[in-house]
Backbone bond lengths (Angstrom), bond angles and torsions (degrees), N, CA, C in turn:
res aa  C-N    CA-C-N  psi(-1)  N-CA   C-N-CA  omega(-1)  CA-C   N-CA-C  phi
1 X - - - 1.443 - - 1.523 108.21 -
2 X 1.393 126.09 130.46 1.438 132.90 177.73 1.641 111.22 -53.37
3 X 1.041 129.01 -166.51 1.528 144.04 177.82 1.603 98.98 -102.39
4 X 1.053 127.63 21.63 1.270 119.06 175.63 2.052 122.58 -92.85
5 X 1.251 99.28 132.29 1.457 98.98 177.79 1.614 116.87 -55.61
6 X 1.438 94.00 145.81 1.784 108.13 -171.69 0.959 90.44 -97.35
7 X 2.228 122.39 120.75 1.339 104.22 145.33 1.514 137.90 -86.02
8 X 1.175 95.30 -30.18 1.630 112.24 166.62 1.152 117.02 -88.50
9 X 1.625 145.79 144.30 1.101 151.83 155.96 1.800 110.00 -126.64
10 X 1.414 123.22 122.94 1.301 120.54 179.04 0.990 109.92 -110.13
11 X 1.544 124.00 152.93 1.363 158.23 -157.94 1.627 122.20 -113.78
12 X 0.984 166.98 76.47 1.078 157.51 -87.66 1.713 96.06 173.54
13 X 1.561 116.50 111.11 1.631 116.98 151.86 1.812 114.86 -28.36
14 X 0.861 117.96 148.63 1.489 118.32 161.47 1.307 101.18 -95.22
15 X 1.332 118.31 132.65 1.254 117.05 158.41 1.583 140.65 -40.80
16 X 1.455 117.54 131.87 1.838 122.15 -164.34 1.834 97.40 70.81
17 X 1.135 117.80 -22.51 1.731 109.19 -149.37 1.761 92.99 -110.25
18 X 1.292 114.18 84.88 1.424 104.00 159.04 1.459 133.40 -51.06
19 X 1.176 126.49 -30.44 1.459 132.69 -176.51 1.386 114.85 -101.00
20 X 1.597 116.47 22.24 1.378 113.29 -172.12 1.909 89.96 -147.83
21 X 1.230 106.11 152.10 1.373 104.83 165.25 1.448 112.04 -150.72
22 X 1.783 113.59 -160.27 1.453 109.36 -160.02 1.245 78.51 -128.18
23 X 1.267 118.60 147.79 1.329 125.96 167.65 1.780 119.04 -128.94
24 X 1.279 92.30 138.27 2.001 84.77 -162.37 1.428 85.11 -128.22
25 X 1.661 100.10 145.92 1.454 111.69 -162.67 1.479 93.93 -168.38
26 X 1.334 122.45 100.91 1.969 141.76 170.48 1.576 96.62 55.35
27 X 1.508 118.61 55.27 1.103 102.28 167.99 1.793 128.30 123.99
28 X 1.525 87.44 -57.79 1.963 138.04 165.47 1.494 101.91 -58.88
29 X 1.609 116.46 111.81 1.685 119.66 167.61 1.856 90.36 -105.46
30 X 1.373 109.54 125.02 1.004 100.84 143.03 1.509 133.99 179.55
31 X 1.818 126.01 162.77 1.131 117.40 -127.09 1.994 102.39 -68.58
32 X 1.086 75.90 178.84 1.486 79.76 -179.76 2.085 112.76 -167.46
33 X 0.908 124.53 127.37 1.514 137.68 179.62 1.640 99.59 -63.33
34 X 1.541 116.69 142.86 1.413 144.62 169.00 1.024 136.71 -109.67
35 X 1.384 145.48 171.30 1.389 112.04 168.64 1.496 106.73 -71.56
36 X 1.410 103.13 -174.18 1.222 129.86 -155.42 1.921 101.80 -109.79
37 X 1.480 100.98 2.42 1.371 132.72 155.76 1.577 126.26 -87.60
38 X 1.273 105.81 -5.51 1.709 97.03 -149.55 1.047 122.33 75.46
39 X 1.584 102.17 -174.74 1.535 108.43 154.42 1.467 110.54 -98.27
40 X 1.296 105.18 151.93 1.398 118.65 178.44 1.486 129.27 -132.08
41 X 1.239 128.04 120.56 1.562 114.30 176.16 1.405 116.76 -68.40
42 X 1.741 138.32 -4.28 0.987 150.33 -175.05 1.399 128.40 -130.92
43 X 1.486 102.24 47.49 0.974 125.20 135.19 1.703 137.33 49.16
44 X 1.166 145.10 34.74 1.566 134.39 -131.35 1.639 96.72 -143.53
45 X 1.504 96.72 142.07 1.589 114.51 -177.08 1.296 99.44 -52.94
46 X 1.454 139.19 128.24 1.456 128.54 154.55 1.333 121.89 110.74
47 X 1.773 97.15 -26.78 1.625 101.43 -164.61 1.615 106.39 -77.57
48 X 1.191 123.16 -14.08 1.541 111.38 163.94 1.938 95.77 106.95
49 X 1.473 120.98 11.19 1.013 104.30 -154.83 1.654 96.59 -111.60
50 X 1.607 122.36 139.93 1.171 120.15 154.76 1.173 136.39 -84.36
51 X 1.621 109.77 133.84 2.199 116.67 -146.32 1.863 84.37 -61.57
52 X 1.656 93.56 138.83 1.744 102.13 141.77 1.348 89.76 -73.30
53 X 1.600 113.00 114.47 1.708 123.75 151.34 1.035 91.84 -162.51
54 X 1.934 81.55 167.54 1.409 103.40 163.39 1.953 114.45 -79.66
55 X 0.734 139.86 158.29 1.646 126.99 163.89 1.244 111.49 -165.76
56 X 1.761 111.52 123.06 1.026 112.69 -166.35 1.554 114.33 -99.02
57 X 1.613 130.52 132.70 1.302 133.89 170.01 2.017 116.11 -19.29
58 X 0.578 106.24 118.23 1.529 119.19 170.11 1.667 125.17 -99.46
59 X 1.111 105.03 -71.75 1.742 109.51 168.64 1.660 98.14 -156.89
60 X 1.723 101.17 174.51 1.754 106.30 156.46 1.010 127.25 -141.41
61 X 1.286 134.24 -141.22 1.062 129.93 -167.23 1.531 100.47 -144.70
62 X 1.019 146.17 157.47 1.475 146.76 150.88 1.772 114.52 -154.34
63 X 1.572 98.95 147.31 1.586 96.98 178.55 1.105 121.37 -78.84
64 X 1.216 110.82 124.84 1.480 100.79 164.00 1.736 154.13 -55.79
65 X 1.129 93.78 -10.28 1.484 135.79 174.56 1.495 106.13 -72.02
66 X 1.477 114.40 -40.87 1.243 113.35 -156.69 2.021 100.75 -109.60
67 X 1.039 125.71 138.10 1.832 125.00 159.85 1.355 119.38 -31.86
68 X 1.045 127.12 63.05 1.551 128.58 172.89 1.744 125.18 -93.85
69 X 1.390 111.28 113.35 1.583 107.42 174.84 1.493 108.34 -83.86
70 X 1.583 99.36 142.90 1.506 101.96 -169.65 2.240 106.25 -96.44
71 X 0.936 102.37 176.24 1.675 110.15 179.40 1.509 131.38 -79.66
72 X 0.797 133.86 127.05 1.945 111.62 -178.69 1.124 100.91 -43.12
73 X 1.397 152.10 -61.41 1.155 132.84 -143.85 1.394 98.17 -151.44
74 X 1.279 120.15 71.23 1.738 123.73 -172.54 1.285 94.41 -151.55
75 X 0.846 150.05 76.31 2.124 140.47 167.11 1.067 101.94 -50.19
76 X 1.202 94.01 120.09 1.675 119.96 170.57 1.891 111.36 -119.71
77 X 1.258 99.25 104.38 1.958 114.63 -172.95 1.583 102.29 -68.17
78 X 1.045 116.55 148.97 1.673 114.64 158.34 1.616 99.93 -55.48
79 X 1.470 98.23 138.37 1.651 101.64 158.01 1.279 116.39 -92.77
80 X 1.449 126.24 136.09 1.368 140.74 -154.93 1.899 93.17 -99.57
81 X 1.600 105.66 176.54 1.717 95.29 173.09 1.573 92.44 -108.92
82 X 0.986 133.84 35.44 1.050 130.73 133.77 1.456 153.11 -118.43
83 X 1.618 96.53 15.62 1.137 109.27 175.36 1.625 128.26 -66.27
84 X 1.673 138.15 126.27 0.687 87.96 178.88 1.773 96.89 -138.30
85 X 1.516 127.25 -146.71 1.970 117.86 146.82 1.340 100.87 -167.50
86 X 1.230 66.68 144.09 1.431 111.24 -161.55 1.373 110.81 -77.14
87 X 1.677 116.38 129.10 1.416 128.47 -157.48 1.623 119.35 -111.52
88 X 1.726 107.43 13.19 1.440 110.59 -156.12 1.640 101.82 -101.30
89 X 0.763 139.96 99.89 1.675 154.84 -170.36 2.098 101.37 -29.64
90 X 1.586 82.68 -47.30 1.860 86.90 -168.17 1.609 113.73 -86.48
91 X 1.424 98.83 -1.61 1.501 100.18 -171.56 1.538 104.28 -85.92
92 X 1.569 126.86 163.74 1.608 139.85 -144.60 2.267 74.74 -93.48
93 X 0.854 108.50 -32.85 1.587 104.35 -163.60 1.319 110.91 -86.89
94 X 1.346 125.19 0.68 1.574 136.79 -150.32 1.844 102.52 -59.45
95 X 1.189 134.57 135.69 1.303 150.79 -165.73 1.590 109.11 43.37
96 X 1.398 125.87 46.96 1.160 115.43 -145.19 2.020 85.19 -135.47
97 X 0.824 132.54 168.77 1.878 151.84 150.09 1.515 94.34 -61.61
98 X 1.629 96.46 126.77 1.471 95.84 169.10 1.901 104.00 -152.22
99 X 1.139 126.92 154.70 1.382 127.66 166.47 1.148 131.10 -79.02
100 X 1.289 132.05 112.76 1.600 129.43 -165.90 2.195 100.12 -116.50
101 X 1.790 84.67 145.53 1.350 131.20 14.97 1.786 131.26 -65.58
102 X 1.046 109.01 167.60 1.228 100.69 -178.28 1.955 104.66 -153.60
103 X 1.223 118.47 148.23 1.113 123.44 176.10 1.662 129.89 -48.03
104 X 1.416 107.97 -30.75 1.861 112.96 -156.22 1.031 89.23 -142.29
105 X 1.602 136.43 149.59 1.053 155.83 -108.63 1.683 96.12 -111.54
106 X 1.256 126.12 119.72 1.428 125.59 -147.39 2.199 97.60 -149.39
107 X 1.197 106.13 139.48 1.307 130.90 170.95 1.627 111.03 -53.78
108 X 1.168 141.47 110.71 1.356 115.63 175.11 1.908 105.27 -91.74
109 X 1.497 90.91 131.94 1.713 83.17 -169.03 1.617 106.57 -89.07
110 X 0.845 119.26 -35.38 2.168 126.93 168.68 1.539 101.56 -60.19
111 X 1.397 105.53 97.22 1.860 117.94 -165.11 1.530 97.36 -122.71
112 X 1.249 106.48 133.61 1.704 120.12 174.36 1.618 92.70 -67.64
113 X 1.267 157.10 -31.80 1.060 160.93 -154.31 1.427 117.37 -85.45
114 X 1.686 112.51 -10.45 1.142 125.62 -170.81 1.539 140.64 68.15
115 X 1.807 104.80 -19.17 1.576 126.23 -173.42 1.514 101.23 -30.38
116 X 1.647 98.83 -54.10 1.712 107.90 -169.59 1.134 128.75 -64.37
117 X 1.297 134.87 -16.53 1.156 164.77 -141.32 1.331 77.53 -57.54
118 X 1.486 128.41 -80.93 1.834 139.62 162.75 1.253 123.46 -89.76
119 X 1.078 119.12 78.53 1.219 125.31 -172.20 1.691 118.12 -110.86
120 X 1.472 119.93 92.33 1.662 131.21 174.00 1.485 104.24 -70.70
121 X 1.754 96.32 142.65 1.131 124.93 158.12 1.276 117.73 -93.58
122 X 1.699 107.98 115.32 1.353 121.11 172.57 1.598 127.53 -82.34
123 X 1.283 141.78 151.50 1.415 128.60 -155.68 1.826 95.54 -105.63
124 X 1.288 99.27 47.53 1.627 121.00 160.79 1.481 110.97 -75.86
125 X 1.735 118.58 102.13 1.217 133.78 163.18 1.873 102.84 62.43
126 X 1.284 118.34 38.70 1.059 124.92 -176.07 1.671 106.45 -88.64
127 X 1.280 112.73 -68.85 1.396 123.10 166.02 1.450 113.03 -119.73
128 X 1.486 110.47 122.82 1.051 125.25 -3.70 1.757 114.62 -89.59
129 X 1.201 134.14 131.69 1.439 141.21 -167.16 1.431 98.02 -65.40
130 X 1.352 119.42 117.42 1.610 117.82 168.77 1.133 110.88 -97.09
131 X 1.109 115.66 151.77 1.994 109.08 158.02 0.972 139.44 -69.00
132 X 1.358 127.32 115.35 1.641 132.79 175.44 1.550 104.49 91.50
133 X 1.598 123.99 14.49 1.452 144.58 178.26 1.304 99.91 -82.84
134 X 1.621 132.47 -14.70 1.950 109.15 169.87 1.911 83.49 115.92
135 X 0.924 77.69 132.09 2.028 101.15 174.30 1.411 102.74 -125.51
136 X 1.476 104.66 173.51 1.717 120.59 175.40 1.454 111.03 39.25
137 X 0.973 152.76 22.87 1.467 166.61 -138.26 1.798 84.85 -109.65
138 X 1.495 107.96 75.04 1.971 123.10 -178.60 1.635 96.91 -94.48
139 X 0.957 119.46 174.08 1.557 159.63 157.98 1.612 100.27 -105.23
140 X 1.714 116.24 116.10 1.484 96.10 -171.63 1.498 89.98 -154.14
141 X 1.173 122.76 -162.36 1.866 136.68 170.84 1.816 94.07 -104.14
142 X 1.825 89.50 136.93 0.895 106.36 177.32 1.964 124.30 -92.11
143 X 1.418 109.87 168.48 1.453 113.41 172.35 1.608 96.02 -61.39
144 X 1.626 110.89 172.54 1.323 133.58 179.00 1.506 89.15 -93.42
145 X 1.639 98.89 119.68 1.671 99.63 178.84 1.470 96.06 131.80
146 X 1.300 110.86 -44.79 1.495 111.15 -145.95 1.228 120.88 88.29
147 X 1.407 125.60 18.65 1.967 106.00 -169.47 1.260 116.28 -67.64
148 X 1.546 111.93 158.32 1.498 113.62 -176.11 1.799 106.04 -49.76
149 X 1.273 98.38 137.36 2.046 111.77 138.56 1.361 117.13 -41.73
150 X 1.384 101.36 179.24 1.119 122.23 167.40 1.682 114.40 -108.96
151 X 1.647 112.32 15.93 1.223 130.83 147.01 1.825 99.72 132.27
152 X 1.228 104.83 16.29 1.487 119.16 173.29 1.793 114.81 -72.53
153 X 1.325 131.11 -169.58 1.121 116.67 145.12 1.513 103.79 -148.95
154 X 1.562 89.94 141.32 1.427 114.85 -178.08 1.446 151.08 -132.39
155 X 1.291 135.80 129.36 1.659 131.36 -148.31 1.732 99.12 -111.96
156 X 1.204 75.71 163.77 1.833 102.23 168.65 1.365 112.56 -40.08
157 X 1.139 168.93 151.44 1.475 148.47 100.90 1.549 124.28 3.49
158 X 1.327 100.40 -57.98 1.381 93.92 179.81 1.723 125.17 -55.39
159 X 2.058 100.31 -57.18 1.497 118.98 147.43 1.857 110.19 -12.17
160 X 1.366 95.01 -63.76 1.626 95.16 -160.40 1.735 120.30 -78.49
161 X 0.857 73.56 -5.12 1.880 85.81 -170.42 1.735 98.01 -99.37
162 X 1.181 130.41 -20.41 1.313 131.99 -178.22 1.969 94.85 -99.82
163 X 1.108 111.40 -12.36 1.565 107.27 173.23 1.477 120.75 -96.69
164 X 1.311 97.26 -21.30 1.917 108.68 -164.80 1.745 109.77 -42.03
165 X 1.721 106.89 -42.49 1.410 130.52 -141.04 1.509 98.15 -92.88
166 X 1.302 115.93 -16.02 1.461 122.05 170.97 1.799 119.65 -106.73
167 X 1.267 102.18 2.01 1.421 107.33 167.39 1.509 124.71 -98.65
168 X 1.531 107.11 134.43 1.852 117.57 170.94 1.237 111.27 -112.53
169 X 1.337 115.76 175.18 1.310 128.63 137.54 1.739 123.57 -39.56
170 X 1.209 108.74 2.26 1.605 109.40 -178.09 1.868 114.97 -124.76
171 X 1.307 78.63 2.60 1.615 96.83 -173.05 1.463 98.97 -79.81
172 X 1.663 121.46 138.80 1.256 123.78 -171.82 1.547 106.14 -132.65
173 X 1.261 133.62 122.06 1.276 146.14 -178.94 1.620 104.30 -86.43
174 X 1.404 108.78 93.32 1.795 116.65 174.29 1.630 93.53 -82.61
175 X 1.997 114.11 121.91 1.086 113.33 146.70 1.753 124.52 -85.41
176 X 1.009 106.30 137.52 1.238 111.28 173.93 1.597 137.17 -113.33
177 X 1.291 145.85 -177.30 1.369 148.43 171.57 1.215 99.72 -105.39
């Protein structure tokens, strides 16, 4: 694949495999983990499900600790160990970046598990933020296996590190059926 920015990236169930899908991006099929919901057009805090949407890349996060290549046009911040967001529907911060500790029931994004290591923010229920519409909804690295999200979607390391360099702020993740 050239050095050229991806604007489209598609999303696609894997076949038999609800919690796993195919993802095609300039060319590039490849697998990628779902929630543990499916996909869903309806959307709900908790239910495990990843949005049928469109959602376009915003910024991410990556550790600093860890070898991370960054995007032409995607800012990616060091993730701090206190970064965290906040998952509580009624709270003023709800799907939002927040610093922990923190008061209301919040995501910790600095994970011994590594998921976060690269972890994008998708413009899932961001503006306008509804309540009980699904929080933290990242682009991230997946478990060994592929196991479902928590309705995010997520690749290999290897996958992601060969994608980083073609992603912007203009890059749009189409989920699909």
């Amino acid at each position: 694949m050239s050095r050229k920015r991806l604007l489209v990236i598609d999303v696609r169930p894997r076949p038999g495999h609800a919690t796993q899908g195919q993802l095609i991006a300039g060319g590039m099929v490849l697998r990628c983990a779902l929630g543990r919901g499916g996909i869903t057009a309806f959307k709900r805090e908790g239910d495990g499900g990843t949005p049928l949407a469109q959602m376009r890349l915003l910024h991410g996060y990556k550790r600093p600790d860890k070898r991370v290549q960054g995007g032409l046009g995607l800012k990616l911040r060091a993730l701090r160990r206190n970064d965290g967001w906040c998952e509580v529907g009624n709270d003023r911060n709800y799907n939002r970046h927040v610093r922990i500790p923190y008061g209301a029931s919040h995501e910790t994004m600095w994970r011994e598990d590594d998921l976060y290591d690269v972890c994008i923010v998708m413009d899932w229920n961001i503006r306008p933020r509804l309540r009980g519409r699904g929080s933290a909804i990242f682009f991230h690295l997946a478990r060994r296996g592929y196991t479902p999200t928590q309705g995010c979607i997520a690749l290999s390391r290897g996958d992601m590190d060969r994608l980083l360099p073609h992603l912007s702020d203009q890059t749009v993740i189409r989920v699909r059926r």
